[in-house]
N, C-alpha and C positions, 0 to 999 in steps of 0.2 A: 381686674376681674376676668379679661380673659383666661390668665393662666386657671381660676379655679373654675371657669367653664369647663375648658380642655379637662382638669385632673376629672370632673363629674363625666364628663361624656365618658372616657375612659372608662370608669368604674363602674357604670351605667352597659357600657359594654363587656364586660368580661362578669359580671352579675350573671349566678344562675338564676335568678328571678327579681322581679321588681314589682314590688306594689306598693299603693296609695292607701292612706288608711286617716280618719279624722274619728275625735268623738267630744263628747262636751259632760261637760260635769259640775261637781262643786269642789271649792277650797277651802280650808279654816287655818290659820294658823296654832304652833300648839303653845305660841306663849300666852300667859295668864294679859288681862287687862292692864296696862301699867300703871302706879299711882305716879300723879304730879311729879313731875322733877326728874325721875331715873331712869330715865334716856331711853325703854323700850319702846318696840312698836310691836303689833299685833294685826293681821289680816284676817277677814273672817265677818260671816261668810260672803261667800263671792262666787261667783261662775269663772268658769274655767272653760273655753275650748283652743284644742287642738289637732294641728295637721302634720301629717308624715310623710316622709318618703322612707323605706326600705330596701338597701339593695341586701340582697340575698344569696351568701356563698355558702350552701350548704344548712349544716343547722346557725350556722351566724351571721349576722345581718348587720349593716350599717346603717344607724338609724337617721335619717337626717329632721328634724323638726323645728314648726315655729311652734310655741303655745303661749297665749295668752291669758291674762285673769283679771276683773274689775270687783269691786265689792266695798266694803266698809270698814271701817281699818281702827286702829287707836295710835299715835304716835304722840311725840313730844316736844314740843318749842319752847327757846326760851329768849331772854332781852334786856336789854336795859332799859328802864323807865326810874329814874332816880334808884337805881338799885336793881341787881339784876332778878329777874321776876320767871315765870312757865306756867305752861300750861299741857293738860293732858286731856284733859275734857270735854274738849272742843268736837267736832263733827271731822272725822276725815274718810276721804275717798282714796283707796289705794290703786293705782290700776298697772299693766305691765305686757310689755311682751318680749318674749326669747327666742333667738335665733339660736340652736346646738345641734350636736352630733355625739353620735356613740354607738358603740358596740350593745348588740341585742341579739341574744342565747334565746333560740326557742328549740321545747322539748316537747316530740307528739308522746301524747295517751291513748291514743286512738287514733285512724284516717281523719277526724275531723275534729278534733280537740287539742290543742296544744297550750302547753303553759309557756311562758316566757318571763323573761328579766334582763335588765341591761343597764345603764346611765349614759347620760348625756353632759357636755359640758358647753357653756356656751356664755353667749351677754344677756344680759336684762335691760330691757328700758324701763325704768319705773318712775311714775311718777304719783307723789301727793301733793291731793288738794283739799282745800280745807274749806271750815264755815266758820269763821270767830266771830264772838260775843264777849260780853261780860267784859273783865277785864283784859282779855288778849284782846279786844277790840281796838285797840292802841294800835295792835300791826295794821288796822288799811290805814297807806300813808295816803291822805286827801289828793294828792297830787296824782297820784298814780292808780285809784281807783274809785268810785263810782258811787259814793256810801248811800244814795238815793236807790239805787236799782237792784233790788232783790237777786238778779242772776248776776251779780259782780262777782267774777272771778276773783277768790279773795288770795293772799299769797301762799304761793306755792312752789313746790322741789319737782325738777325731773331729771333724772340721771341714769346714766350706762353701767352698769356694772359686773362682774364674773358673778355665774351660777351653776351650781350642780345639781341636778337629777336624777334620785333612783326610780324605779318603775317595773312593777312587777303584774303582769297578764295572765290573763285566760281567754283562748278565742276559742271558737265554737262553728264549725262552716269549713268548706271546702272554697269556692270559688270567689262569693260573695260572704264573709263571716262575719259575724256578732263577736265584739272583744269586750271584756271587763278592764279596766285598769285601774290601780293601785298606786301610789308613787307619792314619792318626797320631795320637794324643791327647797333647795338651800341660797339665800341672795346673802351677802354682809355690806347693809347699806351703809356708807357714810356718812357722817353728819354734813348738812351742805344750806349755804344761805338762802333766803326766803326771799321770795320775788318781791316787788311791790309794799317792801314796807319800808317807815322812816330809817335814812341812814343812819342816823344817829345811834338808833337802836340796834345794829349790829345784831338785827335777829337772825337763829339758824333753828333748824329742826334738828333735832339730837342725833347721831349712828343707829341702827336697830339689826338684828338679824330677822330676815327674815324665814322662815321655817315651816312652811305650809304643808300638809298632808293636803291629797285630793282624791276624788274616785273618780270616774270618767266610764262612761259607754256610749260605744260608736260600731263602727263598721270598715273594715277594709278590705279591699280586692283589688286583685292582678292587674298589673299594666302589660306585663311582657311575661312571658311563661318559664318555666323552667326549660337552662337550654340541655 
């Protein structure tokens, strides 16, 4: 970690400007609902915020960002119970957060208008959680969860994985400015085994992409000035 301390200080220093910038918004994913069995997932809708750093060499900038999103999701499990069996219909909680960086192009229209665009590449923590009933009620294994208590953690995926983000702006403001954002986020989940249920059952949750569109408005201003 030191060395990517140093590489930041560095770039932090030779930056003709540096600012801080956060905004919050909503997410939807744009795939359809999945039916039973065919391995999609879907997010949607969900809150989204995000924070930045920009260093600034000229009109481009290096974007560094965490952004996160929580909301309600659709995904896919499936198992063996005398025959392998799925579900889609179930309750899921999608939630996430990304550490990335990338090049960001901004173009003034005016002293105080600028449009921008750029992407990011970075990891995803994502995790789903679920609610089962009905027949997928079979995944809480007695042993490992709590089937009397309402807030029982039922089983669930969390995983790291590569993402990319486009993103395209409008700020508004000189010192302190009003930004609109725009952007796409791309994850390609894996399919990955289920917490907490019978082994026997060898349940997993299916691969999904995921592909969320989001809008975002926020604010950001200068740390260190133009040198």
């Amino acid at each position: 970690m030191e060395g990517v301390d140093l590489i930041l200080a560095a770039a932090i220093a030779f930056a003709a400007s540096v600012e801080l910038g956060a905004t919050a918004g909503v997410a939807g994913d744009l795939a359809d609902d999945p039916p039973a069995g065919d391995g999609r997932g879907s997010l949607g809708p969900a809150a989204t915020l995000r924070t930045r750093l920009e260093l600034g060499f000229g009109p481009a900038a290096l974007r560094l960002q965490v952004a996160s999103f929580t909301g309600s999701g659709r995904d896919t499990v499936y198992w063996w119970e005398d025959g392998w069996r799925s579900s889609a219909d179930h309750w899921t909680w999608l939630g996430g957060v990304t550490v990335g960086a990338g090049p960001m192009v901004r173009v003034p229209l005016s002293p105080s208008v600028q449009l921008g665009g750029g992407a990011t590449g970075g990891i995803m923590g994502i995790g789903a959680f679920h609610d089962f009933g009905g027949a997928s009620q079979y995944l809480l294994d007695p042993k490992q969860n709590d089937l009397d208590d309402p807030d029982n953690l039922d089983p669930y995926t969390i995983q790291a994985v590569p993402s990319a983000e486009l993103v395209a702006s409008l700020r508004v403001g000189r010192a302190l400015a009003a930004e609109l954002e725009l952007g796409y986020t791309l994850a390609l989940v894996p399919a990955a085994d289920l917490s907490g249920t019978p082994p026997e059952s060898s349940a997993r949750r299916t691969a999904f992409a995921l592909g969320a569109v989001f809008i975002a408005l926020g604010v950001s201003a200068p740390l260190a000035p133009g040198n």
